[in-house]
C-alpha positions in Angstrom: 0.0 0.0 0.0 1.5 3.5 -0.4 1.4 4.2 3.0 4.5 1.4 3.3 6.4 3.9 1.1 5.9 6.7 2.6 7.2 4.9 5.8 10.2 2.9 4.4 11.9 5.2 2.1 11.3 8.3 4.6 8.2 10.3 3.2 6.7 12.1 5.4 3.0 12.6 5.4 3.4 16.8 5.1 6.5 15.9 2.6 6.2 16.5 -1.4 6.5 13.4 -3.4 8.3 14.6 -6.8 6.8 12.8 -10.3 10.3 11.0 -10.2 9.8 9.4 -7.4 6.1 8.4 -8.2 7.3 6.6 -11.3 10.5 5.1 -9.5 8.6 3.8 -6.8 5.6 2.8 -8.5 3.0 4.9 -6.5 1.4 5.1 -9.4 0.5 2.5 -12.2 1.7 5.5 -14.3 5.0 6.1 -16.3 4.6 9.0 -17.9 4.3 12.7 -16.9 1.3 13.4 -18.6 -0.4 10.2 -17.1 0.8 11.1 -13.6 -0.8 15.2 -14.0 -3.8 13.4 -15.2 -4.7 11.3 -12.2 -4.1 14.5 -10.2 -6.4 16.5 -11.7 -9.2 13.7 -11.5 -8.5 13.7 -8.0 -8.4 17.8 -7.4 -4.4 17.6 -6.4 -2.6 20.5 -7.5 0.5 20.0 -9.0 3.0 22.0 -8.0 6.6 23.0 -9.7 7.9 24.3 -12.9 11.0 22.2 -13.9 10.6 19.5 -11.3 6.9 18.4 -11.1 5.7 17.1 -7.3 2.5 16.8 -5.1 1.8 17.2 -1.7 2.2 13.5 -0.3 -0.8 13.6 1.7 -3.2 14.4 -1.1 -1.7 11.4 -3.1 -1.9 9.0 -0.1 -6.0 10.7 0.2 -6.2 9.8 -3.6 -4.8 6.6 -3.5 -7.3 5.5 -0.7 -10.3 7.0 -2.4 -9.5 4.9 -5.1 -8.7 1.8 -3.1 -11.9 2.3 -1.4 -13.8 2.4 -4.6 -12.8 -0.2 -5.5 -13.7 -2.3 -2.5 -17.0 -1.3 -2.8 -17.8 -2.1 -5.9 -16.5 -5.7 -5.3 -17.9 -6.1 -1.4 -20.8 -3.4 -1.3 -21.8 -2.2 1.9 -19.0 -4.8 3.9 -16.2 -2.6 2.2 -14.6 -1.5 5.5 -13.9 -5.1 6.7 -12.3 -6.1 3.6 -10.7 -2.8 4.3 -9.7 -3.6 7.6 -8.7 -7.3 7.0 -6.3 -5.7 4.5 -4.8 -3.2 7.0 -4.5 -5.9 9.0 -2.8 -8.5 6.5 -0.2 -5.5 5.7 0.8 -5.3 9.0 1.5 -8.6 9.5 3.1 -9.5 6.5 5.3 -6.0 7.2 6.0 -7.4 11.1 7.2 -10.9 9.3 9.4 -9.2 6.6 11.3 -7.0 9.0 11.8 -9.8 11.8 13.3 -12.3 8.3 15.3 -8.9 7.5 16.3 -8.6 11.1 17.5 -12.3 11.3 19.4 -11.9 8.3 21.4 -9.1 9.4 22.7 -11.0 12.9 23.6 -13.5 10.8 26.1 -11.5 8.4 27.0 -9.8 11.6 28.2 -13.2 13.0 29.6 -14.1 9.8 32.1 -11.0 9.6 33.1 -11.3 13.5 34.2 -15.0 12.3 36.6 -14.0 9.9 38.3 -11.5 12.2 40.0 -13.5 14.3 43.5 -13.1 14.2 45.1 -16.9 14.2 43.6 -20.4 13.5 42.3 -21.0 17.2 40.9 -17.9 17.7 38.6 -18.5 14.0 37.8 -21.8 15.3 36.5 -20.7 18.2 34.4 -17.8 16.8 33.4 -20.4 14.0 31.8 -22.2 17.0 30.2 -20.2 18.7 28.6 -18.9 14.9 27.3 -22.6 14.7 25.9 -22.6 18.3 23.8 -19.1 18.0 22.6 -20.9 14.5 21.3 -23.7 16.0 19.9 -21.8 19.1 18.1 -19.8 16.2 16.8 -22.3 14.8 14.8 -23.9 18.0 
């Protein structure tokens, strides 16, 4: 959802969000200009800029969400909000998963460099081991 990219890649909600960033981050379904300028004026958001085109990120994220929530109704009716809701939901879930995986991943390449700084044999050995026992204390 484009509230997720606001959030990871450091958008605030009273940030702009230049055309450039729309198509790069696929905001948008759009990948031209003229597509992008069109959406905003079917959804009343200025656009603002003379060389480098942007919008105001909270009246794309409004936007996005009126469209969202169009859509829902015309698939769900007058249950819209739950499927709403149950999507909110799913999203945060499946963003709590993804960052503890990410998280995981991380201690492990941190483990992996402190076993190759050991400065002789026994001292790599022993940092090898104690990589293999926080692996398998992981893994329980």
């Amino acid at each position: 959802m484009i509230e997720s990219i606001y959030i990871e890649n450091g958008v605030g909600i009273s940030d702009v969000v230049y055309f450039k960033d729309i198509k790069r981050l696929q905001i948008l379904p759009y990948s031209t200009n003229t597509s992008i300028k069109k959406f905003c004026k079917a959804y009343n958001i200025p656009v603002l800029g003379k060389a480098r085109k942007y919008v105001i990120a909270i009246q794309l994220f409004r936007a996005c969400m009126e469209t969202r929530i169009r859509d829902l109704k015309s698939v769900y009716g007058a249950n819209y909000l739950d499927a709403l809701k149950s999507e909110m939901n799913l999203y945060t879930k499946y963003k709590t998963v993804l960052e503890a995986t990410k998280n995981e991943k991380d201690l492990k390449r941190v483990h992996k460099k402190s076993a190759r700084k050991g400065k002789n044999e026994i001292e790599k050995q022993f940092l090898l081991d104690i990589e293999n026992a926080l692996e398998v204390a992981s893994t329980k």
